[in-house]
C-alpha positions as CSV (number, residue, x, y, z in Angstrom):
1,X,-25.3,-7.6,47.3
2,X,-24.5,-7.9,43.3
3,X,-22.1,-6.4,41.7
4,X,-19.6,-6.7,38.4
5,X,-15.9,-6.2,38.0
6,X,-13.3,-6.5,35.0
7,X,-10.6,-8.5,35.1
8,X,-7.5,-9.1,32.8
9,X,-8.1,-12.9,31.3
10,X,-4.5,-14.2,31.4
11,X,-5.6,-17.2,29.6
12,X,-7.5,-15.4,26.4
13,X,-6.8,-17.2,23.3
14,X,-4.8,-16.1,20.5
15,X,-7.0,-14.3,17.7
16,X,-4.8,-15.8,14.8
17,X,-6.4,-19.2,16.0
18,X,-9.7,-18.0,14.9
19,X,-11.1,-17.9,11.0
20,X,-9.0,-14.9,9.9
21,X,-9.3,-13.6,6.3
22,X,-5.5,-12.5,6.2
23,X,-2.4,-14.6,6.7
24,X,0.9,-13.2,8.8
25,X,3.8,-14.5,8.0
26,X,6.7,-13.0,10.0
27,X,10.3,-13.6,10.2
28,X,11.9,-13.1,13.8
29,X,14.6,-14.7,15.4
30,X,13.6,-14.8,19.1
31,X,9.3,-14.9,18.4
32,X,7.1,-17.1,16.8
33,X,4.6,-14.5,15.8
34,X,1.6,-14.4,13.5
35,X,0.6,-17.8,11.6
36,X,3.3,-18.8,9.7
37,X,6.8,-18.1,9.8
38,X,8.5,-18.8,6.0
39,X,11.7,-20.6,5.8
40,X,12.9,-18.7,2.8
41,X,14.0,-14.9,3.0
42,X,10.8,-12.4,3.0
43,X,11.9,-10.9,-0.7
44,X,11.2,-14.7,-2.1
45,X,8.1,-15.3,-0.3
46,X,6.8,-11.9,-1.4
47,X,7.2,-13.4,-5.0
48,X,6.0,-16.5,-4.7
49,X,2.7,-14.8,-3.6
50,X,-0.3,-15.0,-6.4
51,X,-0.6,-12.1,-8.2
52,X,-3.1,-9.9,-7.0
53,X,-3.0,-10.9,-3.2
54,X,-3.6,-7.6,-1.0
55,X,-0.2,-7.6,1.2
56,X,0.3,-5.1,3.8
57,X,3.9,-5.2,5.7
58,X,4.1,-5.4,9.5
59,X,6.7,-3.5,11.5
60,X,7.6,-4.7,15.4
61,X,8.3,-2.4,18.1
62,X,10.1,-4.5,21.2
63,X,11.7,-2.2,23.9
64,X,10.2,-4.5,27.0
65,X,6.7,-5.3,25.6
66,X,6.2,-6.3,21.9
67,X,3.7,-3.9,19.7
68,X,3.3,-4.7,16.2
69,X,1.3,-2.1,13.2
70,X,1.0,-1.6,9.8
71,X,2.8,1.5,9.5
72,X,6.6,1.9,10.7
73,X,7.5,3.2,14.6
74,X,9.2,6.3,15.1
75,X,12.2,4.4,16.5
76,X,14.1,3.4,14.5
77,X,16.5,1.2,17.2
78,X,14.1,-0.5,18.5
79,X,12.0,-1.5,15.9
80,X,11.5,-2.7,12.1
81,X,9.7,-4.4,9.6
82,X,8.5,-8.0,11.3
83,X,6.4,-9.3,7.8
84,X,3.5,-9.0,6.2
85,X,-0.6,-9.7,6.5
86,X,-1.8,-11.3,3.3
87,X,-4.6,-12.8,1.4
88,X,-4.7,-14.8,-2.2
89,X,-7.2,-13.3,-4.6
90,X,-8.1,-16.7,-5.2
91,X,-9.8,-16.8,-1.5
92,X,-10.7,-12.7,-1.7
93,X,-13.4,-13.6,-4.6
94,X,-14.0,-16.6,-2.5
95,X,-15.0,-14.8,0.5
96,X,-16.8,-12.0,-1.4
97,X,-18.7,-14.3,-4.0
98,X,-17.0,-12.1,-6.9
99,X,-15.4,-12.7,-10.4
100,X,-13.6,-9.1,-10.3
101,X,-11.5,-7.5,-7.9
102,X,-12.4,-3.8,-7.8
103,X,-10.3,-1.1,-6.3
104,X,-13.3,-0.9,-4.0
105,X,-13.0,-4.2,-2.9
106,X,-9.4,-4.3,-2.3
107,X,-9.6,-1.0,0.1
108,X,-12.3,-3.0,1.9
109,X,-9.7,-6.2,2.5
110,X,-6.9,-4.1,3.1
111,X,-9.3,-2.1,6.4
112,X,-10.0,-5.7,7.3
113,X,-6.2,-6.9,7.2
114,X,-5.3,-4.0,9.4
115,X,-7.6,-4.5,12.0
116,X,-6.5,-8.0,12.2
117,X,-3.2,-6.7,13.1
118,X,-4.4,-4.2,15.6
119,X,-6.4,-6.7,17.1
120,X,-4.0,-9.5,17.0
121,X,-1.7,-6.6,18.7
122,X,-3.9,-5.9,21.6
123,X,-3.6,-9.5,22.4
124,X,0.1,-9.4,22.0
125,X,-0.3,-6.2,24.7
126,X,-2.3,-8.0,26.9
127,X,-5.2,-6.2,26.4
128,X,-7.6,-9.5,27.2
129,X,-10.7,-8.8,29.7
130,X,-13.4,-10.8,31.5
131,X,-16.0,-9.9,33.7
132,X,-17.8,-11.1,36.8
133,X,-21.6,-10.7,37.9
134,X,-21.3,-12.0,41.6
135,X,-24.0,-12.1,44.5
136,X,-23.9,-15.0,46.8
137,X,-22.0,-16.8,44.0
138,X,-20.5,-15.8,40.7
139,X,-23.6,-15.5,38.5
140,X,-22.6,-14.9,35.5
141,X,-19.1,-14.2,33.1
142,X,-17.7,-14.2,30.5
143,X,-13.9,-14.1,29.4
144,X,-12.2,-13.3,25.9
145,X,-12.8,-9.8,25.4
146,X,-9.7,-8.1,23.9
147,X,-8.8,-4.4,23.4
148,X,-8.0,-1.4,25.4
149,X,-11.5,0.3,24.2
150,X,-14.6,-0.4,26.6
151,X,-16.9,0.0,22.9
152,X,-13.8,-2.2,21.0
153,X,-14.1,-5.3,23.2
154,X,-17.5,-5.8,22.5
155,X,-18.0,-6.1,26.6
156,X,-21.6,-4.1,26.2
157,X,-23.4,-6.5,24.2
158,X,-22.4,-9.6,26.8
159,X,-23.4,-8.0,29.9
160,X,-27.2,-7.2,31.1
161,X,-28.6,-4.3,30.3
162,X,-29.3,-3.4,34.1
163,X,-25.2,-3.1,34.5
164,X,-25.0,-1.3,31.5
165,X,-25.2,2.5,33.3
166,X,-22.1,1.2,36.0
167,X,-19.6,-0.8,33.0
168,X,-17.8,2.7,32.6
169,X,-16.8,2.9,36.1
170,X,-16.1,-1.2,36.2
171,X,-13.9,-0.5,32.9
172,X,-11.9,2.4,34.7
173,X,-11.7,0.4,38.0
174,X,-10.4,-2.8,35.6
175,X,-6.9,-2.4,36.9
176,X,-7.3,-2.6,40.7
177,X,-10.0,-4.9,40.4
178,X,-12.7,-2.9,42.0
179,X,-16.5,-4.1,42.2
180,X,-19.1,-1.9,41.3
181,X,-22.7,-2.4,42.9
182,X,-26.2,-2.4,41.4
183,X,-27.8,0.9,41.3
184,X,-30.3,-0.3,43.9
185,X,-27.2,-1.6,46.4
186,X,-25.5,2.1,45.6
187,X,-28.8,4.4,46.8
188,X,-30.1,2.5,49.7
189,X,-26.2,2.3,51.2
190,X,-25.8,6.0,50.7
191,X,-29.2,6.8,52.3
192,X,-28.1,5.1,55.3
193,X,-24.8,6.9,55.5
């Protein structure tokens, strides 16, 4: 018998260890969140940024899990602003191979500073997956996917194309840990039931 299961990957590593374009800087007492964490207040830092960096402000939500976002929560006791994503101009034209900064462009980095942030939030969630193809033996995984999208973790492109038809129902069984069988396994057991 083969089959494939999900799993949560307690041991995913943090996105903000990767090649990010932004940079979060975030002041909390209790957390060390986000890549750096400023000694001086966040109205100084803000002005010591370059003119022209693309800075979007983070707010926190933390009422028993931690959720962070670009946009402010609805509570307002249990959350507030937490800091800000940022990136130089400086590196934007390096990253882009441009002289000029169009209004264009800056749209385009802010979209990409923003998904950093709901990315680096899903790991903050715990929103970190694996998977299993097992027979005899495990026989193939992979770990690291983060999200709580089947088409946002990227899963599909990582495992064969002949499990493709069964990852919804392994996504939506993630939580209990349930196996789903090959096609094949599935018809010839139900003929003989």
């Amino acid at each position: 018998m083969i089959r494939l299961r999900i799993l949560h990957d307690d041991d995913a590593s943090n996105p903000r260890d990767d090649d990010n374009l932004g940079t979060i800087a975030t002041w909390h007492r209790r957390y060390k969140l986000g890549d750096v964490q400023p000694s001086e207040d966040p109205e100084s830092w803000l002005a010591s940024l370059p003119k022209g960096s693309v800075t979007l402000p983070i707010y926190a939500y933390d009422h028993g899990s931690l959720s962070i976002q670009c946009g402010p929560f609805a509570c307002r006791f249990d959350s507030g602003q937490l800091g800000y994503i940022t990136i130089a101009p400086d590196r934007i034209r390096q990253e882009y191979s441009v002289q000029r900064i169009t209004g264009k462009l800056r749209e385009k980095v802010s979209a990409i500073l923003e998904s950093e942030v709901v990315h680096y939030n899903y790991w903050l969630q715990g929103a970190c997956w694996g998977y299993e193809i097992e027979g005899h033996r495990v026989e193939d995984s992979c770990w690291g996917f983060i999200g709580d999208d089947l088409a946002y973790t990227g899963l599909k492109s990582y495992i064969p194309s002949e499990w493709h038809n069964l990852l919804g129902k392994a996504w939506d069984a993630r939580f209990d840990g349930t196996w789903v069988m090959t096609p094949d396994i599935i018809s010839r057991e139900s003929s003989h039931g």
